[in-house]
C-alpha positions in Angstrom: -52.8 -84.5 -23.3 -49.3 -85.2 -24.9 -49.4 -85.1 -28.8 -49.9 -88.7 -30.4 -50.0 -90.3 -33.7 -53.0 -92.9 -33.7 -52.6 -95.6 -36.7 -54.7 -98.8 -36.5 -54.5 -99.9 -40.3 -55.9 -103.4 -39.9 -59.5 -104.3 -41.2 -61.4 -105.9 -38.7 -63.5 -109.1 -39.8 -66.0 -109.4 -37.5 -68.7 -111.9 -36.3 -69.9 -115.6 -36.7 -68.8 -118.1 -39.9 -66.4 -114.9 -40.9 -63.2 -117.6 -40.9 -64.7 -119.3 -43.6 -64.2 -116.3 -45.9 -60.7 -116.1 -45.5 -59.5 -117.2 -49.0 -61.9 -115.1 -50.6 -60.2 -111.8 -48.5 -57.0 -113.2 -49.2 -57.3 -113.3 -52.8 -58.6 -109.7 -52.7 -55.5 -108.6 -52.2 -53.9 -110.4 -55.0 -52.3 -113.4 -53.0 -51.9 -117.3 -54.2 -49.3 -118.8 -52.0 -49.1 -118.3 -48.2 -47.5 -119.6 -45.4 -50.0 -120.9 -42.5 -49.0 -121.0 -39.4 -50.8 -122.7 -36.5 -50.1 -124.3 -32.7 -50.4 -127.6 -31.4 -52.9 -129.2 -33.1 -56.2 -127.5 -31.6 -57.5 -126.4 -34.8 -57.3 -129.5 -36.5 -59.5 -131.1 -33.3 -61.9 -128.3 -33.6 -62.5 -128.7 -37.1 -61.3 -124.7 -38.1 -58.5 -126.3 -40.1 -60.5 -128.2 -42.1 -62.9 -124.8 -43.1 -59.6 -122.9 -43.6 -58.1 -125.1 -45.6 -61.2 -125.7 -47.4 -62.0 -121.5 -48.2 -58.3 -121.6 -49.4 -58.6 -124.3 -51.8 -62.0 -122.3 -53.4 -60.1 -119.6 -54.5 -57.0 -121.4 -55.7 -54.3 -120.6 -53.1 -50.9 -122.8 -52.4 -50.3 -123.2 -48.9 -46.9 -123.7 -47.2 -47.5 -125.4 -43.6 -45.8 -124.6 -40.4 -47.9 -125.9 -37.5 -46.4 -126.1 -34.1 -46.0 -123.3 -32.7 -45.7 -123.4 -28.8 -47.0 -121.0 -25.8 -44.5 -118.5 -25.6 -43.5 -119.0 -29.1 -40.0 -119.9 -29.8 -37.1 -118.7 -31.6 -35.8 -121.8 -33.4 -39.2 -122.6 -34.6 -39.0 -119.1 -36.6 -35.3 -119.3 -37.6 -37.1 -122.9 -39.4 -40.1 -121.4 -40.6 -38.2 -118.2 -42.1 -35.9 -120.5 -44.1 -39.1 -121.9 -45.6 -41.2 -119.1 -46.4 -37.9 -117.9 -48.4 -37.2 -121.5 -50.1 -40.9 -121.0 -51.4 -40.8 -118.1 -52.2 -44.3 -116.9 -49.8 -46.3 -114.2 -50.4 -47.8 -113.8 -47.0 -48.3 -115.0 -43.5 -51.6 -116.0 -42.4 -51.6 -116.8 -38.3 -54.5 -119.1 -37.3 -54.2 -119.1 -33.6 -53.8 -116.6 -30.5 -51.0 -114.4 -29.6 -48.0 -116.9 -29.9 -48.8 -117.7 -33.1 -49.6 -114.3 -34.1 -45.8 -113.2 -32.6 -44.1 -116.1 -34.5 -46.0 -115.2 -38.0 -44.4 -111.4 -37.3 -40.8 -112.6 -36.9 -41.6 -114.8 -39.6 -42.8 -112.4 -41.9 -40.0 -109.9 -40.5 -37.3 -112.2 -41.3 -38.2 -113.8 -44.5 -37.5 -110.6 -46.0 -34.1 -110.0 -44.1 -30.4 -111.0 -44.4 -30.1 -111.2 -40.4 -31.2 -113.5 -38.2 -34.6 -112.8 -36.5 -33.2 -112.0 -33.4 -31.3 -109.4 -34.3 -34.6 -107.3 -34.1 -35.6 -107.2 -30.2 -31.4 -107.1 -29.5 -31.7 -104.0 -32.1 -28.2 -105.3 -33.8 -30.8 -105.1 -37.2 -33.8 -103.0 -38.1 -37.2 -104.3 -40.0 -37.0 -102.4 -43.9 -40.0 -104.8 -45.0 -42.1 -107.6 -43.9 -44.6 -110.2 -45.9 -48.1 -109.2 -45.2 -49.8 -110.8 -42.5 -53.3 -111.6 -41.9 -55.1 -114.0 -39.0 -58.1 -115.2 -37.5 -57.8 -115.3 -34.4 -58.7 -118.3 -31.8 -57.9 -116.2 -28.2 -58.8 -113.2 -26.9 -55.7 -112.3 -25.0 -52.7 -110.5 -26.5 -53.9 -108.0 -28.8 -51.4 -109.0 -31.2 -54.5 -108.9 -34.1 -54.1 -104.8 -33.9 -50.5 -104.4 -32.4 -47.3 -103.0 -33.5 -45.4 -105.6 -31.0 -44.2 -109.1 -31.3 -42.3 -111.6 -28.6 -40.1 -114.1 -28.6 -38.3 -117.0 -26.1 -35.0 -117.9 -27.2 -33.9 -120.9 -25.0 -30.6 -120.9 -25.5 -30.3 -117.8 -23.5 -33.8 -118.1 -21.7 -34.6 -114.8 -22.5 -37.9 -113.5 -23.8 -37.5 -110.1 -26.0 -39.8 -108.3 -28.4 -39.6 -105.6 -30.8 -41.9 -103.1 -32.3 -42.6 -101.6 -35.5 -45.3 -100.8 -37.7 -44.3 -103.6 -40.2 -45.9 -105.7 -37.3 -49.3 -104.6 -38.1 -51.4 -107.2 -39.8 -53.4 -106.5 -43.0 -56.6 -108.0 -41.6 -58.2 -109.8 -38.7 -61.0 -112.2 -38.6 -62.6 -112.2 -35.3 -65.5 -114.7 -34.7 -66.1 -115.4 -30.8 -67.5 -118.8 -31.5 -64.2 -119.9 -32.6 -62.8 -119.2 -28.6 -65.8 -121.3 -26.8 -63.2 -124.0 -26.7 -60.4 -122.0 -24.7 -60.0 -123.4 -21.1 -61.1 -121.7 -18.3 -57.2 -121.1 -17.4 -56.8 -119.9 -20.6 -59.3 -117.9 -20.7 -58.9 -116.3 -17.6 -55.4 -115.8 -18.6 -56.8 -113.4 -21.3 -58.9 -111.4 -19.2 -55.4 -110.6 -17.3 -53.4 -109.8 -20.4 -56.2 -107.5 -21.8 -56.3 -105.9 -18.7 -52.7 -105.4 -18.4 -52.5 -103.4 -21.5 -54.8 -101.2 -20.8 -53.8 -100.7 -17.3 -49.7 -100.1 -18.3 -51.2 -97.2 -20.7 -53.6 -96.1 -17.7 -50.3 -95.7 -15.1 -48.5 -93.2 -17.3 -47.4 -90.2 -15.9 -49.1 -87.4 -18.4 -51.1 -84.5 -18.8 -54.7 -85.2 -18.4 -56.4 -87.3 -20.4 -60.2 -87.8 -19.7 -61.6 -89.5 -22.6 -58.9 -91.9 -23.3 -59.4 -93.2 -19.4 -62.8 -92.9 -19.9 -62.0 -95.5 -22.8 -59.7 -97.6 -20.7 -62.0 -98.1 -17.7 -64.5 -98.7 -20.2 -62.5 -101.8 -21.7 -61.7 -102.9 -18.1 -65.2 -102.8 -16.6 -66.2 -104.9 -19.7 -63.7 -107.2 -19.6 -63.5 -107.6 -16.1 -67.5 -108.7 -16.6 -66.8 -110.8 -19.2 -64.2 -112.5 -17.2 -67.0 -113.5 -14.6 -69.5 -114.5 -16.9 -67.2 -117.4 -18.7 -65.9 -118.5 -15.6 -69.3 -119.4 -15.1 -70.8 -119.9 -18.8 -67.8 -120.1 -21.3 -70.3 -120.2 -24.4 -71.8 -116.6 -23.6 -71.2 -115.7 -27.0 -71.9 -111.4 -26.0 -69.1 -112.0 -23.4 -67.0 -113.9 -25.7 -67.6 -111.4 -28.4 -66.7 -108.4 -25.5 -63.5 -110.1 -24.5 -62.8 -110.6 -27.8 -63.1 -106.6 -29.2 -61.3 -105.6 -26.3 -58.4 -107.8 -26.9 -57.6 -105.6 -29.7 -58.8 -102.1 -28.5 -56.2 -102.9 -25.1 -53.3 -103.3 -27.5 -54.0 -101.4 -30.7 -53.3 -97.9 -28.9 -56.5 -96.4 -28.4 -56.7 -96.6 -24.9 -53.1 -94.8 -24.2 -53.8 -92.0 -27.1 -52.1 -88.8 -25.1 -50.2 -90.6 -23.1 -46.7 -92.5 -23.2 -46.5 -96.2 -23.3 -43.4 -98.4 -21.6 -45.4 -101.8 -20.6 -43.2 -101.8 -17.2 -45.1 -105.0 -15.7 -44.5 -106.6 -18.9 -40.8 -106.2 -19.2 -41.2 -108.0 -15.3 -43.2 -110.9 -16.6 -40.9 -111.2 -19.6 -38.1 -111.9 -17.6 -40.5 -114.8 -15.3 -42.4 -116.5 -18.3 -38.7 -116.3 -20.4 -36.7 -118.1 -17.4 -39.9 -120.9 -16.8 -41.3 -121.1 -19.7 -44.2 -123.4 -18.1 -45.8 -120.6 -16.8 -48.8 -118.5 -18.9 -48.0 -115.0 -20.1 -51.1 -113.9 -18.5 -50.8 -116.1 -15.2 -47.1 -114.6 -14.5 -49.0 -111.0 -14.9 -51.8 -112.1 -12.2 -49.0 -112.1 -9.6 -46.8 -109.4 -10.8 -49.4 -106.7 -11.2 -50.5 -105.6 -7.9 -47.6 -106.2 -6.6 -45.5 -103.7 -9.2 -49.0 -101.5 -7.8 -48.5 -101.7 -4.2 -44.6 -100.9 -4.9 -45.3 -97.8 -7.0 -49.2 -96.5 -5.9 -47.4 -93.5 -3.6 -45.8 -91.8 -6.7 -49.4 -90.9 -8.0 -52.2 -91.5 -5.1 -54.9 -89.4 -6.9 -54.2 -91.8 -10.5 -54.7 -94.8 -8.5 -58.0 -93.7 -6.7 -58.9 -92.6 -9.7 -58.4 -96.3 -11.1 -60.3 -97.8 -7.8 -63.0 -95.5 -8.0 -63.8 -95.3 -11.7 -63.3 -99.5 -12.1 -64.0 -101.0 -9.2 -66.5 -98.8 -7.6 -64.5 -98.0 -4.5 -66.2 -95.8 -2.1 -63.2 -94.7 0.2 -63.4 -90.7 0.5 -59.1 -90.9 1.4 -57.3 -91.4 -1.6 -54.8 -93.1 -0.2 -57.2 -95.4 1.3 -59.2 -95.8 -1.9 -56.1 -96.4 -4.1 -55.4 -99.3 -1.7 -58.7 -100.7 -2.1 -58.5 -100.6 -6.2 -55.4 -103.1 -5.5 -56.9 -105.1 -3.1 -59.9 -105.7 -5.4 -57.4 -106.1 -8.8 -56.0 -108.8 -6.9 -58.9 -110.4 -5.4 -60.6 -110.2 -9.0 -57.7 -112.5 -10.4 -57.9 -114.7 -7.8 -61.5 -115.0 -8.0 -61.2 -116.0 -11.7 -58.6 -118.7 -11.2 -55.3 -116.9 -11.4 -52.3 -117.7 -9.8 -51.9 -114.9 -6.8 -48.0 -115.6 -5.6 -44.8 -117.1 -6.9 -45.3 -120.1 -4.7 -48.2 -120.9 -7.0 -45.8 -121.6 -9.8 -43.1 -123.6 -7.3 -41.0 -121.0 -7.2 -39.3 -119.4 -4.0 -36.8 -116.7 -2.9 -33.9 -118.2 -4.6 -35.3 -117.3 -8.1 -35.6 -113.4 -7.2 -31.6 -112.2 -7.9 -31.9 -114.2 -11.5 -35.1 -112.6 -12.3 -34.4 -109.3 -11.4 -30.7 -110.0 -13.4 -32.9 -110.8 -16.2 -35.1 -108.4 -16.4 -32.6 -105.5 -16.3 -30.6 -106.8 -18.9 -27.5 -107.8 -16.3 -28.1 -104.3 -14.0 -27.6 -102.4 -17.7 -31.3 -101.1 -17.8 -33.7 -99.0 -16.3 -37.8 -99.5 -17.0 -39.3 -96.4 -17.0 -42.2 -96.4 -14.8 -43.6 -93.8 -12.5 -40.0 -94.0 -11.2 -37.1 -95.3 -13.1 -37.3 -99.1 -12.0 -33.2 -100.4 -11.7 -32.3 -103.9 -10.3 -33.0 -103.1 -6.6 -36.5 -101.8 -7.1 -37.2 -104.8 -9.5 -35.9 -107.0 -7.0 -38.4 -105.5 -4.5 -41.3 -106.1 -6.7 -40.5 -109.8 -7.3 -39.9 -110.2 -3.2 -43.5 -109.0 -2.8 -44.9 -111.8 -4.9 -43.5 -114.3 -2.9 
């Protein structure tokens, strides 16, 4: 097991009604004028911004509105909503929503306390001193960006989708009440159950030393998510599988389940590149079809890790390795497909033309490697993309 550092500093509000005590927590920290932001208008229809707004008028807190923000949140809408939190002067962020919203309150809260422009972070031409607090309740299991370090960002003038890390990015607190995600689609939904499984998988396929009880960890998340994913295709207001799919959005994405071992995201930094060229298509969706491809590319540099995976996850009974590693991707991809997911680049209208820009994209103009099990250049990227056509 590789040394680590393991910091998860954000209180965890968890359960039904919890939302409604959000001005009461806010004011515990000594807040009385935030900055709320929120998507498209789903809270509103749902009635959540009514109880928010209401908790927040109870304890005597200004609110500064910035509703909007889209899927893949973009970068124009925080360039706006940075030059507002600054003109009033904002104490904090609080991110009503799922991950995009979450991602646009840390740029927010990143920038409003910065002389650069926000996307200076992810291009690294500027580093994050300080940010405004952040807090959320949280409408989508999916990203993990509740517990994370990370946040993402489109900027369509350049169609590229970048993200940065930092510690700044960690929110103060997270309310978490499953009831509030009954309403998410099935799509959506099953979106999530790919993204939370993603992150736990890209910390999974590390190379390391060995590290039992963290994969015990990470299989454990997967097996429960990968249940809850089949009981909400089938009843989305199970509130023990919302509630499971919920808990595990966070503990895929707060570092637990890669304590030990090194981190890089590599199917990520693929998907970044697809979901930042068409930005119709679902984080979660574009990693549906990039995922066991990237596995059937790279499976041979660490047979044993993948049977491991097939074994321990999908109950795979194959005595080969080689054959049960195999299997474990068969059934990953089958699982997705089974819950809704998109399995090929043809689902999205796309075809082999798109492959040289994507791979272009995602290696940063054949400047950059991702470090994988191998170091993945514009060839071997280009590979994985062909073999989700």
């Amino acid at each position: 097991m590789n040394d680590f550092i393991y910091h998860a500093p954000t209180k965890v509000i968890f359960g039904k009604d919890k939302h409604k005590d959000v001005g009461a927590i806010i004011k515990g920290y000594g807040y009385d004028n935030i900055m709320l932001q929120y998507g498209q208008g789903s809270i509103k229809k749902s009635g959540l911004y009514d109880e928010v707004m209401a908790s927040l008028a109870e304890n005597d807190i200004m609110v500064v509105e910035m509703g909007g923000v889209e899927p893949n949140p973009k970068l124009s809408f925080v360039r706006e909503a940075v030059k507002v939190a600054k003109e009033n002067k904002v104490q904090m962020i609080l991110a009503v929503g799922g991950g995009s919203v979450l991602d646009s309150s840390k740029y927010t809260a990143a920038g409003a306390c910065a002389d650069c422009d926000p996307w200076d972070f992810p291009i690294g031409k500027a580093k994050v001193e300080n940010t405004l607090p952040i807090g959320c309740i949280l409408t989508i299991a999916a990203a993990g960006s509740e517990m994370s370090s990370s946040a993402v960002i489109t900027n369509m003038e350049l169609n590229m989708k970048r993200g940065f890390n930092s510690e700044f990015n960690r929110c103060k607190f997270a309310i978490m009440n499953p009831e509030l995600t009954y309403s998410v689609s099935a799509y959506q939904t099953a979106c999530g159950v790919v993204d939370i499984m993603a992150h736990t998988m890209e910390r999974y396929f590390r190379p390391c030393e060995p590290t039992d009880l963290t994969d015990r960890i990470a299989e454990s998340v997967l097996k429960s998510t990968i249940a809850a994913g089949t009981t909400l295709m089938k009843n989305p207001q199970d509130y023990n599988a919302r509630a499971n799919m919920m808990w595990a959005s966070s503990l895929s994405h707060n570092d637990l389940t890669g304590c030990g071992r090194e981190n890089a995201l590599s199917v990520h930094q693929l998907e970044h590149a697809l979901s930042g060229e068409y930005d119709e298509i679902a984080h979660g969706a574009g990693l549906a079809v990039l995922f066991p491809a990237w596995a059937k590319y790279i499976y041979k540099q660490n047979i044993p890790r993948f049977a491991q995976f097939a074994r321990r996850v999908w109950d795979c009974t194959q005595a080969d390795d080689e054959a049960a590693a195999l299997a474990g991707i068969e059934k990953m991809a089958d699982y997705f497909k089974s819950i809704g997911m998109p399995t090929c680049l043809a689902d999205f209208g796309l075809d082999a033309s798109c492959i040289e820009k994507l791979a272009d994209l995602c290696t940063f103009g054949k400047q950059r490697k991702i470090k994988s099990y191998i170091d993945m250049d514009f060839e071997v990227v280009k590979e994985i993309f062909k073999m989700c056509l």
